[in-house]
N, C-alpha and C positions, 0 to 999 in steps of 0.2 A: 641530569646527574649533578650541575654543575650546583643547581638550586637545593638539591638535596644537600648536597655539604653543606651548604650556607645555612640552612636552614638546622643541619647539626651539631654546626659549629656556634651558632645563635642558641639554641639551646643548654650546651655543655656551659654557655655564659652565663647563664639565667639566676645563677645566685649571686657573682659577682656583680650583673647590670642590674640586680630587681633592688641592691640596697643605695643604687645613684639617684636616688630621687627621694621626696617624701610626699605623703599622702595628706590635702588639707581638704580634700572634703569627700565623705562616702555616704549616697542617698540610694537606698531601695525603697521605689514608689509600690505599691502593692494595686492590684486592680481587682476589682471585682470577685474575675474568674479564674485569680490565681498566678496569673502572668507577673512579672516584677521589671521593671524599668530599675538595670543598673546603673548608677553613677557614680564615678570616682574623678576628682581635679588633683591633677599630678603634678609636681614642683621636680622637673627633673633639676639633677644639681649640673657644676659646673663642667664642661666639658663632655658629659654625655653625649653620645651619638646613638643609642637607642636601650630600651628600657624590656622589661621582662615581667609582666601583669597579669598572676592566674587570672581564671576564668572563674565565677561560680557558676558553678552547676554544668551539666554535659550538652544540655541544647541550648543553646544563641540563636538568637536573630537580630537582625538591624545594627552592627555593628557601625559605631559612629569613633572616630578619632578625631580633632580638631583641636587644633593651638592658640592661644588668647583671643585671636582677630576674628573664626571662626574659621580657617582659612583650614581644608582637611590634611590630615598626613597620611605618608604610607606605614602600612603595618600588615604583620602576617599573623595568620591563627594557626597555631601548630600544639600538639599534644596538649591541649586545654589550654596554654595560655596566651597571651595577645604580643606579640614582640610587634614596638613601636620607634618607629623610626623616628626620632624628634626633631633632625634639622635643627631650625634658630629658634625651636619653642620656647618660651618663660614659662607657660603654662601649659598643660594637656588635659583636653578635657576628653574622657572616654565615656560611652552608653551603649548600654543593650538590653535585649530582651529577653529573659527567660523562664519556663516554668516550673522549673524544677525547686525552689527554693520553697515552696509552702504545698503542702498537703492538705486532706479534708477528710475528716472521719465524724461521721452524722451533720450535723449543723457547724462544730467548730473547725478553725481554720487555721495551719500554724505555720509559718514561717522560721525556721532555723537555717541561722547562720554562723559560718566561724570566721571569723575578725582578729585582725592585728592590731585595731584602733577602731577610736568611737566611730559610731555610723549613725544615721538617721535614718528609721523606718515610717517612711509616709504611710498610713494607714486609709482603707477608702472611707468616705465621706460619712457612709452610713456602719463603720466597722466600730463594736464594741468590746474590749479588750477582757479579756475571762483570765488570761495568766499569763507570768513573766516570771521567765528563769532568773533574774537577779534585776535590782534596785535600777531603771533610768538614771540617767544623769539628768535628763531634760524631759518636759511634757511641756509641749506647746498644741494647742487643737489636735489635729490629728496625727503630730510628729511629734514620733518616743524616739528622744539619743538614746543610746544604749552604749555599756561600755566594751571594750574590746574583752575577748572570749568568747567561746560558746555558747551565741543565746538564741533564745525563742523566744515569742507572741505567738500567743494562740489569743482569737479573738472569735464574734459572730459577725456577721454580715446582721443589722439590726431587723429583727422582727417587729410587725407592725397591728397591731390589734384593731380593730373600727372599733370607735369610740359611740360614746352616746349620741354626737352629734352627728358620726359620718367620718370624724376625722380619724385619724390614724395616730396612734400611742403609742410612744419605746418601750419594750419592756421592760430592759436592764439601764435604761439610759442613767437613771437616780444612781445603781451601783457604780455603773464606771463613774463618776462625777464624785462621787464617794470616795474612789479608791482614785482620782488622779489628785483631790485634795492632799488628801494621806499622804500619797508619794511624792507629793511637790515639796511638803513641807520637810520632809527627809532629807529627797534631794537637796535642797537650798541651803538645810541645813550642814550635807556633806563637803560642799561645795566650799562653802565659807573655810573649809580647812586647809584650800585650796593655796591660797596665796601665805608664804614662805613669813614666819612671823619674827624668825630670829635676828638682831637686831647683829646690823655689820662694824666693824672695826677696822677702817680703812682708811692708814695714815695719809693723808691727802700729797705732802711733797715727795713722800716716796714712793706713791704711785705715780707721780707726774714725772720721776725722775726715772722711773723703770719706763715709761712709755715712750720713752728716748731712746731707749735701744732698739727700737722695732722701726720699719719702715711703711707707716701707718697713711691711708690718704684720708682725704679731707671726712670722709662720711665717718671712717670708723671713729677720728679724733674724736669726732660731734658726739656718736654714740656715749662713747667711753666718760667723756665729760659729760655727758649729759646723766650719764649712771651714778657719775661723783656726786653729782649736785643734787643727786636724788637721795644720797645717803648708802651708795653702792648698789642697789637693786631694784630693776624697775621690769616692768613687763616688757614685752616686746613691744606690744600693739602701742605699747604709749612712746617711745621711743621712737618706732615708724612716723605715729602723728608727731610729735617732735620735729623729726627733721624732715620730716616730708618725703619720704621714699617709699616704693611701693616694694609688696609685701615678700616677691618674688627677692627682690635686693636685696634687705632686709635681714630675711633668713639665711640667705649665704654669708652674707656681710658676718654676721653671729656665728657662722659654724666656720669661718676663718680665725675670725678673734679666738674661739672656742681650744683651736686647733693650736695657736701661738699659745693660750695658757691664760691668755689675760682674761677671759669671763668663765662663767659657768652656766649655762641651761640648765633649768628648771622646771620638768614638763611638767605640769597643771592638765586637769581634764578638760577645761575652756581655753585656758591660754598658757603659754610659755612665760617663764619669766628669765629674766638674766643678771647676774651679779658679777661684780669685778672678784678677781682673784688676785690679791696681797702679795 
């Protein structure tokens, strides 16, 4: 009885605990016969003590939790989603199994998903892509970023024809190489619109003289100064190399400063960026 409550009282929390973290990587490997390898690495924020992760699709198996070191956590499956207990995690990394997310009608094959953020669909070895509900962000060999929303791949598993000699020929392989050309050069091109062009106006002593009334430690000063000397706006990812903090610190470090007023977030479909605020 006593587990039931806890477990409806974990629930009733699942909107306020599911927005304490953020999502920095989402991979559906796709196999074969339809089955999909989940993956999601989760940045819970600060002071969390457990986190609230629908489930896709109705059957699971192999349900894996583990925190940066590989070290497992406790977590409970209840009304489809995954309530995780973080403990001291910086990171979570969660996986499972299931088959509900792709379908087969005659030879194609499709995978639909809904998304709050970009994902990466691993496609299998010999899979040839026939349609996409909207534009990739990315095509690298067999992995399509796709952006957040409602999307689908349908693809073939690739037919193989004997050749003159004996060997075996793609059918379609020449179209999809065709059509990943096409949409690389789209995407790349969408991409470039990506990083923030507008040029900042950021009087230097009086942001230095506002940073005085904050009770700032050493990393954020570095940050902040380090954005000044950029010309007010730098990515994240460069600013992490910068001063040398990992990625986990990093992001919260940003959504405190965020929080006081002095920068602004930038989300970009590859990377964030951050500027001071005047």
């Amino acid at each position: 009885m006593k587990r039931a409550f806890a477990l409806i009282s974990i629930l009733i929390l699942l909107p306020v605990v599911g927005a304490q973290f953020t999502v920095s990587e989402v991979e559906l490997t796709i196999y074969t016969d339809g089955y999909v390898k989940v993956h999601y690495q989760l940045i819970p924020d600060e002071y969390t003590s457990q986190i609230g992760l629908p489930l896709l699709g109705k059957n699971y198996e192999g349900v894996e939790v583990v925190d940066e070191n590989g070290n497992p956590l406790n977590f409970e499956v209840y009304n489809e989603s995954l309530i995780i207990y973080v403990e001291n995690a910086q990171v979570v990394d969660v996986s499972y199994y299931t088959p509900d997310l792709t379908h087969k009608e005659g030879l194609v094959w499709t995978i639909n998903v809904s998304m709050e953020y970009p994902f990466d669909v691993i496609l299998p070895e010999n899979a040839v892509v026939v349609d996409l509900s909207e534009l990739p962000l990315k095509i690298a060999s067999n992995v399509i970023t796709m952006p957040p929303g409602n999307q689908s791949i349908s693809y073939t598993l690739e037919f193989a024809a004997e050749g003159k000699e004996g060997g075996y020929l793609p059918i379609v392989a020449f179209l999809m190489l065709s059509a990943i050309v096409v949409l690389g050069f789209v995407a790349i091109k969408r991409r470039k619109r990506e990083t923030p062009k507008e040029e900042l106006h950021i009087d230097r002593e009086e942001f230095l003289k506002k940073l005085e009334r904050f009770n700032l430690n050493e990393d954020e000063k570095r940050a902040l100064l380090y954005i000044l000397e950029k010309g007010g706006r730098a990515s994240q990812a460069e600013v992490r190399t910068a001063l040398g903090i990992p990625k986990t610190t990093a992001w919260r470090m940003f959504k405190r400063l965020e929080r006081q007023g002095l920068v602004g977030i930038i989300k970009g479909r590859k990377e964030n960026w951050v500027e001071l605020k005047p």
